[in-house]
PDB file as gemmi writes it, atoms N, CA and C in Angstrom:
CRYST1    1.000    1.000    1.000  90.00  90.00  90.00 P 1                      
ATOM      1  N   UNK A   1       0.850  -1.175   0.000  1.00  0.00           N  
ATOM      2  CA  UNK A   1       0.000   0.000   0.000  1.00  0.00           C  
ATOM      3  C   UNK A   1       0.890   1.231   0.000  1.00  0.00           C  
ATOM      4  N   UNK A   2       0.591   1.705  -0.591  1.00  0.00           N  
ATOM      5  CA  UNK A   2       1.321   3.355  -0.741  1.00  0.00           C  
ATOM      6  C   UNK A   2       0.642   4.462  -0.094  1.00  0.00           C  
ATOM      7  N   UNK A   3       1.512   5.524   0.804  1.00  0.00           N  
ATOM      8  CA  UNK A   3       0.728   6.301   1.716  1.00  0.00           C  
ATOM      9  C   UNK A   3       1.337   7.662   0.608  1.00  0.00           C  
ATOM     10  N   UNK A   4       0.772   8.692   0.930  1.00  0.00           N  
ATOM     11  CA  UNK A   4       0.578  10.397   0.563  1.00  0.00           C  
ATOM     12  C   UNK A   4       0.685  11.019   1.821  1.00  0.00           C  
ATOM     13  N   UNK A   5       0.987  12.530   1.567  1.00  0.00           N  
ATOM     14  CA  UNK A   5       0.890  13.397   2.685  1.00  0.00           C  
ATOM     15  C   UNK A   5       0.167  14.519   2.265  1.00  0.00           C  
ATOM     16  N   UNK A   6      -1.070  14.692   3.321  1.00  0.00           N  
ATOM     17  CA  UNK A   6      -2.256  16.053   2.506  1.00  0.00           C  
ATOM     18  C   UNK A   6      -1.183  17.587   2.976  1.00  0.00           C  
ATOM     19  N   UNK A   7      -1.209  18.028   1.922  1.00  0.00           N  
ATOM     20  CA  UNK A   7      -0.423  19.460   2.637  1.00  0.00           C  
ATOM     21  C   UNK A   7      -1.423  20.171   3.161  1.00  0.00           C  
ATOM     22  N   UNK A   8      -1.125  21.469   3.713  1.00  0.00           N  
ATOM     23  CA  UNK A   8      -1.499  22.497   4.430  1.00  0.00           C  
ATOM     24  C   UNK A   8      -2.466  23.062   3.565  1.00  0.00           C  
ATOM     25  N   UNK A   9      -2.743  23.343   2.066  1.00  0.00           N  
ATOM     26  CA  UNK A   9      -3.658  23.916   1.185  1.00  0.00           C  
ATOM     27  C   UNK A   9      -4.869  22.510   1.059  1.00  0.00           C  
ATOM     28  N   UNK A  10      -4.573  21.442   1.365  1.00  0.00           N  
ATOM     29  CA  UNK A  10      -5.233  20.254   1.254  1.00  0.00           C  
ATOM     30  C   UNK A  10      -5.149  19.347  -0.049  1.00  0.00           C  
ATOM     31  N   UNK A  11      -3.383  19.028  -0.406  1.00  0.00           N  
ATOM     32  CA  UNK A  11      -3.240  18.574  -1.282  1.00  0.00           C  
ATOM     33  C   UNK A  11      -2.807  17.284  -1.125  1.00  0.00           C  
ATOM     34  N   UNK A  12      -2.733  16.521  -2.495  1.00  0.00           N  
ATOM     35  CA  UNK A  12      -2.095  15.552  -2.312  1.00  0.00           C  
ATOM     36  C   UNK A  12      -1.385  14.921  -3.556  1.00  0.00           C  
ATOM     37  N   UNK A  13      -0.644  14.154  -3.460  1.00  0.00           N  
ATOM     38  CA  UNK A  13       0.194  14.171  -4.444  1.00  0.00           C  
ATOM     39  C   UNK A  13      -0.533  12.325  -4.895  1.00  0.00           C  
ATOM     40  N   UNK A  14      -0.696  12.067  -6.108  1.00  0.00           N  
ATOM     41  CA  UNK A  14      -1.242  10.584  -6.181  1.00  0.00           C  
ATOM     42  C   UNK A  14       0.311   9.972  -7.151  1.00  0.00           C  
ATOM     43  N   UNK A  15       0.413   8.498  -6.303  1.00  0.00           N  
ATOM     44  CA  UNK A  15       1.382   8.050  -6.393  1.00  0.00           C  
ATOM     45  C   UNK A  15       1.613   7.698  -7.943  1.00  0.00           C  
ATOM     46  N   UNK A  16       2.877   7.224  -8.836  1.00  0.00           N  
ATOM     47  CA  UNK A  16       2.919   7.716 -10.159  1.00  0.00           C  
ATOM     48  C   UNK A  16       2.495   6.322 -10.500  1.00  0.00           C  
ATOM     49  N   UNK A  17       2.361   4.999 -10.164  1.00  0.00           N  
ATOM     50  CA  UNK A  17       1.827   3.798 -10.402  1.00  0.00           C  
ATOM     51  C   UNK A  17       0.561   4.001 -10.290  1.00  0.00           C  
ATOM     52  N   UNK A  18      -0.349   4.485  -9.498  1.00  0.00           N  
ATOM     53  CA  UNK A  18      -1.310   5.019  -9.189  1.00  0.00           C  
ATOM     54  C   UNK A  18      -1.892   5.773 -10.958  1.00  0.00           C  
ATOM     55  N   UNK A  19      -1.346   6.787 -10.895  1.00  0.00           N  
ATOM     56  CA  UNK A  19      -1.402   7.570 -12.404  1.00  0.00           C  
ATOM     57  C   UNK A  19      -1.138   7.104 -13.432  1.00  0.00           C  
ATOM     58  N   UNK A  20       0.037   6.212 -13.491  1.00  0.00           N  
ATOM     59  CA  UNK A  20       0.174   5.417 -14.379  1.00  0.00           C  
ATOM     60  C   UNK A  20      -1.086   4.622 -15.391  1.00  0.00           C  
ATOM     61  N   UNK A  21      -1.368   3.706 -13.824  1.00  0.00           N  
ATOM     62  CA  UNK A  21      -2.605   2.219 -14.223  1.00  0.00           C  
ATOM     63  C   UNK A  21      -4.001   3.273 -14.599  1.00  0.00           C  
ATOM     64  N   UNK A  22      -4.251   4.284 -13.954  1.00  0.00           N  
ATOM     65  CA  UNK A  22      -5.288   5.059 -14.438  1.00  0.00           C  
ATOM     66  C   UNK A  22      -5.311   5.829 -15.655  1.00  0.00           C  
ATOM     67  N   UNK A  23      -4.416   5.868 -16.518  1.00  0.00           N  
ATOM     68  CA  UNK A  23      -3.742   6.567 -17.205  1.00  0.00           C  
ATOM     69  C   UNK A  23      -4.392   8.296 -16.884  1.00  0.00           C  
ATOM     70  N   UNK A  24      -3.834   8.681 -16.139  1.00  0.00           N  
ATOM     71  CA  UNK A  24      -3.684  10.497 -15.397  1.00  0.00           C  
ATOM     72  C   UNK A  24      -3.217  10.710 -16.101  1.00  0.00           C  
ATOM     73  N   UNK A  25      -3.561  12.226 -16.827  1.00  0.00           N  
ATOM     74  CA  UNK A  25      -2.337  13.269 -16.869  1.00  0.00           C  
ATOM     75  C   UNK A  25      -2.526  14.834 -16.639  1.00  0.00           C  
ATOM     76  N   UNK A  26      -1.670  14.915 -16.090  1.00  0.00           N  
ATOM     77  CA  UNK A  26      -1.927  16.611 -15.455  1.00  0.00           C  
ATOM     78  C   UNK A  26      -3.076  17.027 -16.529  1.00  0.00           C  
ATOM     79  N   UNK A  27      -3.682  17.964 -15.942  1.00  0.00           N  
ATOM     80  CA  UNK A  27      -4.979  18.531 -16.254  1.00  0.00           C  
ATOM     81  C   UNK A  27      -6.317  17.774 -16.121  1.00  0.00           C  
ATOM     82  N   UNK A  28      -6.253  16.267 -16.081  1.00  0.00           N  
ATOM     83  CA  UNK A  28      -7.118  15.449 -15.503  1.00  0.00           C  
ATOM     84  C   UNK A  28      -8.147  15.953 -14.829  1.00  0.00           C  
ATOM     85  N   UNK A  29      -9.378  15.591 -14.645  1.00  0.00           N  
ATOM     86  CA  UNK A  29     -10.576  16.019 -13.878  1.00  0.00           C  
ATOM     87  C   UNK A  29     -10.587  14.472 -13.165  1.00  0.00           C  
ATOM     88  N   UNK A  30     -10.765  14.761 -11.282  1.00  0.00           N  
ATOM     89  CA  UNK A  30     -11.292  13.127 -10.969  1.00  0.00           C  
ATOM     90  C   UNK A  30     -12.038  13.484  -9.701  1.00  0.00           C  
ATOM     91  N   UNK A  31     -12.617  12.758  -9.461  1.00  0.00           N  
ATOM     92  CA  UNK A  31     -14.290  12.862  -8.875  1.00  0.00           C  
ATOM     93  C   UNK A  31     -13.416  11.493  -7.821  1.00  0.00           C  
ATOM     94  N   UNK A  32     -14.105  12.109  -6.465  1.00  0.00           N  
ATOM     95  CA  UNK A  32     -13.800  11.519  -5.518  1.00  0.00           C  
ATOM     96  C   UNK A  32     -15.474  11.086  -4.903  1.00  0.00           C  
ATOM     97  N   UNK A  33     -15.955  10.018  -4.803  1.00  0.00           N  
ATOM     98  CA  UNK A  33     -16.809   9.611  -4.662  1.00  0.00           C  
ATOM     99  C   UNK A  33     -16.918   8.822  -2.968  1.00  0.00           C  
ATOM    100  N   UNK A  34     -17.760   8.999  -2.348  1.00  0.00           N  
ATOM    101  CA  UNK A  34     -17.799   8.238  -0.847  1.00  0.00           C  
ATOM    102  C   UNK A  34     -19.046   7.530  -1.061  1.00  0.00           C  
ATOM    103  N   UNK A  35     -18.422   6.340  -0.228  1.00  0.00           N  
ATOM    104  CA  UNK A  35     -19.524   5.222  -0.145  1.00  0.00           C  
ATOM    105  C   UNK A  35     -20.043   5.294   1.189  1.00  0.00           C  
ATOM    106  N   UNK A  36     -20.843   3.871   1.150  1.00  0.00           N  
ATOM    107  CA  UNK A  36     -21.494   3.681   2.494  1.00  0.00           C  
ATOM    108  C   UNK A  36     -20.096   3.066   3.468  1.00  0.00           C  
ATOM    109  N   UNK A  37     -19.040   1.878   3.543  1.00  0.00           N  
ATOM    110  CA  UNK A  37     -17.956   1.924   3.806  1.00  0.00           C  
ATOM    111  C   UNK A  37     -17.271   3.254   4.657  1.00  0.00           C  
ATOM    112  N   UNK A  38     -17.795   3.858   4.443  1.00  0.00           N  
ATOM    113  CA  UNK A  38     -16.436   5.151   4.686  1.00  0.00           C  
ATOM    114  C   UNK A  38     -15.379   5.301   3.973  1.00  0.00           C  
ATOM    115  N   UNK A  39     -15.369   5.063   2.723  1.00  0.00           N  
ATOM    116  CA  UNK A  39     -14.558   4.717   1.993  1.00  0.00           C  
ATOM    117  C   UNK A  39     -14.799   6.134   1.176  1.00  0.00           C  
ATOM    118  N   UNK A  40     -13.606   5.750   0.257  1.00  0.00           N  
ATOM    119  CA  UNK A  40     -13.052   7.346  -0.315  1.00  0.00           C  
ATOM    120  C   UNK A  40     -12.604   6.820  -2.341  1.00  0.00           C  
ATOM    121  N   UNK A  41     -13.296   6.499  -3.279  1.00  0.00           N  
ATOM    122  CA  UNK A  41     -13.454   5.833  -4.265  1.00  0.00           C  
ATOM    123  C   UNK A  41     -12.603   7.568  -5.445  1.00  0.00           C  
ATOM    124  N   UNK A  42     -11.477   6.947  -5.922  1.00  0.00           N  
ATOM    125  CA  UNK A  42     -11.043   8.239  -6.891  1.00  0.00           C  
ATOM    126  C   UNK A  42     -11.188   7.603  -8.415  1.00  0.00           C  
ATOM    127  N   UNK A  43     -12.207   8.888  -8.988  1.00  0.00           N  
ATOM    128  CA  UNK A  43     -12.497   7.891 -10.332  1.00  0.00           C  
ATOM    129  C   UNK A  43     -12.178   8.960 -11.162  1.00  0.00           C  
ATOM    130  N   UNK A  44     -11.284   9.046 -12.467  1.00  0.00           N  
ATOM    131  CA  UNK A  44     -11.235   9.733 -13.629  1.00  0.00           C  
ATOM    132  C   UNK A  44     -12.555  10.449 -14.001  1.00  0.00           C  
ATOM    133  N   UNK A  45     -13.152  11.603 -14.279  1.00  0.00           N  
ATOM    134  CA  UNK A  45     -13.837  11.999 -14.942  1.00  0.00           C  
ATOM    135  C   UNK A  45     -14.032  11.645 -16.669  1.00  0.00           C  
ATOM    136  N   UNK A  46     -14.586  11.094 -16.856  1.00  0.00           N  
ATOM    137  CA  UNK A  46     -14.501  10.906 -18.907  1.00  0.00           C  
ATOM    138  C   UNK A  46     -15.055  11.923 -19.220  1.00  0.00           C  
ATOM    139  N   UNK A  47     -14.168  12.357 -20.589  1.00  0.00           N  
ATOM    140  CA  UNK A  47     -14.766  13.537 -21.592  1.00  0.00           C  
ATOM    141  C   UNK A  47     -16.199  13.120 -22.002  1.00  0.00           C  
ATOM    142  N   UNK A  48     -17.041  13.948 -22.349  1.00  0.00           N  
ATOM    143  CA  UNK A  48     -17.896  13.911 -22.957  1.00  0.00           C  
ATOM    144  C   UNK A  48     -17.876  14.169 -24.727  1.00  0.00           C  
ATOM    145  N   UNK A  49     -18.447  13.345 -26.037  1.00  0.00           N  
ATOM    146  CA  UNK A  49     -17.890  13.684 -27.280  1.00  0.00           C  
ATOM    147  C   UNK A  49     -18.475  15.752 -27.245  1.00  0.00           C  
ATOM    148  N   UNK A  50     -18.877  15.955 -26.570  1.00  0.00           N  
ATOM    149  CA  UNK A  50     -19.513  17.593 -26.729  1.00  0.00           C  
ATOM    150  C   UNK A  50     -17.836  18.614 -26.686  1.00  0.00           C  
ATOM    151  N   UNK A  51     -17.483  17.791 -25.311  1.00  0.00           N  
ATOM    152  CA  UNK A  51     -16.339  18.218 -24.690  1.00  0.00           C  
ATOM    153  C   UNK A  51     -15.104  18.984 -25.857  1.00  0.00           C  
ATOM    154  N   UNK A  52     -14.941  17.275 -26.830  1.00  0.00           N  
ATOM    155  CA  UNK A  52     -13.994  17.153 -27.631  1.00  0.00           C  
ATOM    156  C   UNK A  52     -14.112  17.435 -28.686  1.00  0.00           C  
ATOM    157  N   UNK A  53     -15.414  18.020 -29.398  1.00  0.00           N  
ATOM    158  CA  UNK A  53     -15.840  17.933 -30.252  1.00  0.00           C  
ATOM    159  C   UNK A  53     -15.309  19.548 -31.772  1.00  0.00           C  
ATOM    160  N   UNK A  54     -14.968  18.767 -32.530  1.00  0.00           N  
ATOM    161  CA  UNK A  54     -14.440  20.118 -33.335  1.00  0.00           C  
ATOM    162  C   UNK A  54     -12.481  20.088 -32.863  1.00  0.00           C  
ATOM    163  N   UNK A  55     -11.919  19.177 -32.035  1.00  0.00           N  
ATOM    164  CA  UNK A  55     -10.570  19.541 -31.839  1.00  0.00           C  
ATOM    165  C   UNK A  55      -9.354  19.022 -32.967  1.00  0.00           C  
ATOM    166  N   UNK A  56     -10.528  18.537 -33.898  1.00  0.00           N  
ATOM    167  CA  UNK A  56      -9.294  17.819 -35.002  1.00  0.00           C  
ATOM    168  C   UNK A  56      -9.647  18.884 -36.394  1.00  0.00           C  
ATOM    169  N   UNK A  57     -10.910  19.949 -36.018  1.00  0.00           N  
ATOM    170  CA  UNK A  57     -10.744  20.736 -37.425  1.00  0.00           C  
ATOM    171  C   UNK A  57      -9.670  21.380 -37.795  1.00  0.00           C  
ATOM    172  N   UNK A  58      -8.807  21.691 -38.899  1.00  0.00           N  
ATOM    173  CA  UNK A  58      -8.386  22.461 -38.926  1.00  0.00           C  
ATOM    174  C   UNK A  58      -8.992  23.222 -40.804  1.00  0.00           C  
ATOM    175  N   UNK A  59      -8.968  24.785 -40.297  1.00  0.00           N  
ATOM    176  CA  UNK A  59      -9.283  25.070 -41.815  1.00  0.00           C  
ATOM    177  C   UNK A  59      -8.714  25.062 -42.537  1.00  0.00           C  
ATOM    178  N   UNK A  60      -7.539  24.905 -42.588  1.00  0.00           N  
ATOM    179  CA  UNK A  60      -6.561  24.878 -44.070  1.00  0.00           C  
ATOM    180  C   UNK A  60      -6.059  23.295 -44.422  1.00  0.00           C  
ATOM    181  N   UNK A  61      -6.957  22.405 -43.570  1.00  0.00           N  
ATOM    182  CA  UNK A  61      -6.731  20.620 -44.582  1.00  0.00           C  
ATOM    183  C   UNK A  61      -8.503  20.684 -44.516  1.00  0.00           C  
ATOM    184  N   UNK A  62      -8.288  20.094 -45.864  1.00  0.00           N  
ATOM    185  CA  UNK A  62      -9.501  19.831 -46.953  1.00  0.00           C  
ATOM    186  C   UNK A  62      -9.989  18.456 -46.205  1.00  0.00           C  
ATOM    187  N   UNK A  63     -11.192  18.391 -46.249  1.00  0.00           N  
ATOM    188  CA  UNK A  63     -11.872  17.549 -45.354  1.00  0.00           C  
ATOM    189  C   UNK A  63     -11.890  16.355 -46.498  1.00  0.00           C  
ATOM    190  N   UNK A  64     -11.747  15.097 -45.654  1.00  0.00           N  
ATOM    191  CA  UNK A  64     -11.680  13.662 -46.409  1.00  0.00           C  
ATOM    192  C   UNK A  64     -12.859  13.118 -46.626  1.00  0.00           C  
ATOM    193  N   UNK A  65     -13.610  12.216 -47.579  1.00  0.00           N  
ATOM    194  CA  UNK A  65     -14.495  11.446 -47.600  1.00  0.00           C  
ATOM    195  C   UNK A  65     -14.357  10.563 -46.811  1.00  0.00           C  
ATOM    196  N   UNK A  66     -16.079  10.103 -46.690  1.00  0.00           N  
ATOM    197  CA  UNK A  66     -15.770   8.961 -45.897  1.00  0.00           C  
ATOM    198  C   UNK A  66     -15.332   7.744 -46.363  1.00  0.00           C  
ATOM    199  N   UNK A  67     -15.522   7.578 -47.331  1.00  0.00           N  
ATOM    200  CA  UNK A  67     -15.107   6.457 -48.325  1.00  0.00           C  
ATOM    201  C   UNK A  67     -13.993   6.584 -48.431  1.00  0.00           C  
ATOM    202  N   UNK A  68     -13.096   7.417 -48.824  1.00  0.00           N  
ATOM    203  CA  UNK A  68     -11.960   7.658 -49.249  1.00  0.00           C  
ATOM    204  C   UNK A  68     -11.051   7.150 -47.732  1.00  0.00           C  
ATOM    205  N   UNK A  69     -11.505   7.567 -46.260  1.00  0.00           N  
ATOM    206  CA  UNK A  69     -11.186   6.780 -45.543  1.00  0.00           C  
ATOM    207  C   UNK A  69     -11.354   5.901 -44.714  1.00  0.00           C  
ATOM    208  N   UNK A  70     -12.639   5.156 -44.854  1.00  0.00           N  
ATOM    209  CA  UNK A  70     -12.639   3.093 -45.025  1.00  0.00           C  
ATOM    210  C   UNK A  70     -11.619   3.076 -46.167  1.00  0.00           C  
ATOM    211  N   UNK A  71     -11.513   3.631 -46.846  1.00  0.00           N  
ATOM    212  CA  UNK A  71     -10.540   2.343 -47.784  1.00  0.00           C  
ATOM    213  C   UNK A  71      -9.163   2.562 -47.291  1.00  0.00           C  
ATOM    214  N   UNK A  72      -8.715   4.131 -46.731  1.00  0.00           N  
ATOM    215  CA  UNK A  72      -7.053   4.152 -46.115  1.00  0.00           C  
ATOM    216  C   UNK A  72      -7.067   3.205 -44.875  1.00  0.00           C  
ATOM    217  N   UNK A  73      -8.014   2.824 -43.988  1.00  0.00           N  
ATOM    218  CA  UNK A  73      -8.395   2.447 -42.853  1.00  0.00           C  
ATOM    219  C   UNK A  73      -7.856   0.690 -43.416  1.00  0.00           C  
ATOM    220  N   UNK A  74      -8.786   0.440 -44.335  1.00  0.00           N  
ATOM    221  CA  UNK A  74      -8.734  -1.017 -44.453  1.00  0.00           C  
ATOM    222  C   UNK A  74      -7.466  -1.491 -45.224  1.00  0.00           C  
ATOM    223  N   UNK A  75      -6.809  -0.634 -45.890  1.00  0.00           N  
ATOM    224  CA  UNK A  75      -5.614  -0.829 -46.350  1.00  0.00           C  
ATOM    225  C   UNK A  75      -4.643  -0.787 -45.138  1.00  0.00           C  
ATOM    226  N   UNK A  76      -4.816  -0.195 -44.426  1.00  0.00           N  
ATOM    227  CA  UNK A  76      -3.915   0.192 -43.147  1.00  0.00           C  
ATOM    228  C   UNK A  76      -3.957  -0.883 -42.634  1.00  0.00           C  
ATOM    229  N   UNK A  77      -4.905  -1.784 -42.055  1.00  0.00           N  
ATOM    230  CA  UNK A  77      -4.971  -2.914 -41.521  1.00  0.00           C  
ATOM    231  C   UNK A  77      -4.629  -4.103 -42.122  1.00  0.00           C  
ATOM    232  N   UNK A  78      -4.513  -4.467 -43.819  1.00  0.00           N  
ATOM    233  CA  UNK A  78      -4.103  -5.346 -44.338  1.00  0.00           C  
ATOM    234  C   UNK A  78      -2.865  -5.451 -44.137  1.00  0.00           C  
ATOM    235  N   UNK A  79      -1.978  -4.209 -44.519  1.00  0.00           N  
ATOM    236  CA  UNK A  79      -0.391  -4.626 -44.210  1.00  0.00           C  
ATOM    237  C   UNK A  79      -0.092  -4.360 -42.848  1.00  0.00           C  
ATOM    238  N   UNK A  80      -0.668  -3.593 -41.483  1.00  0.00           N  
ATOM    239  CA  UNK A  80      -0.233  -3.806 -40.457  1.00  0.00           C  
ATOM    240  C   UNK A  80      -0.881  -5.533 -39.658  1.00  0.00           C  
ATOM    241  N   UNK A  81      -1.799  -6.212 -39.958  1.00  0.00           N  
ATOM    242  CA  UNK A  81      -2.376  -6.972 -39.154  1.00  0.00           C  
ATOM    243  C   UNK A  81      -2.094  -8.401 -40.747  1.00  0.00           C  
ATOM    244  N   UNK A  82      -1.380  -8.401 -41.639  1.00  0.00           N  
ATOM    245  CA  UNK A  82      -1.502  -9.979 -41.853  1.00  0.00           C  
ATOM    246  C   UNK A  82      -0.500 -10.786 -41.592  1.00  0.00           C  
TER     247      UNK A  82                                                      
END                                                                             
């Protein structure tokens, strides 16, 4: 078991195996949830697609078909996966 120390502002530092297996990374949102236990449950927040939505536009690349990529997709997978 791995212990922390809460500082004086009420912090704490979460251990990097800890961050690791959760995959954390700074800027992370995580929701600390209490049970009936007395217990203290730390769970990742997930994006929502609203959240993320629009972060791959850019205006100066010309938008792809969809067809055009199933077929880079399925070519991609023939020579990486036979």
């Amino acid at each position: 078991m791995q212990q922390t120390t809460l500082t004086r502002k009420g912090q704490i530092t979460i251990p990097k195996f800890v961050r690791d297996f959760m995959a954390l990374h700074a800027g992370d949102k995580i929701e600390f949830v209490l049970t009936e236990n007395n217990e203290v449950l730390l769970r990742p927040v997930t994006k929502k697609v609203d959240d993320v939505f629009g972060r791959l536009f850019k205006a100066d690349r010309p938008a792809v078909d969809i067809a055009e990529m199933d077929a880079l997709l399925k070519q991609k997978i023939k020579t990486d996966f036979k």
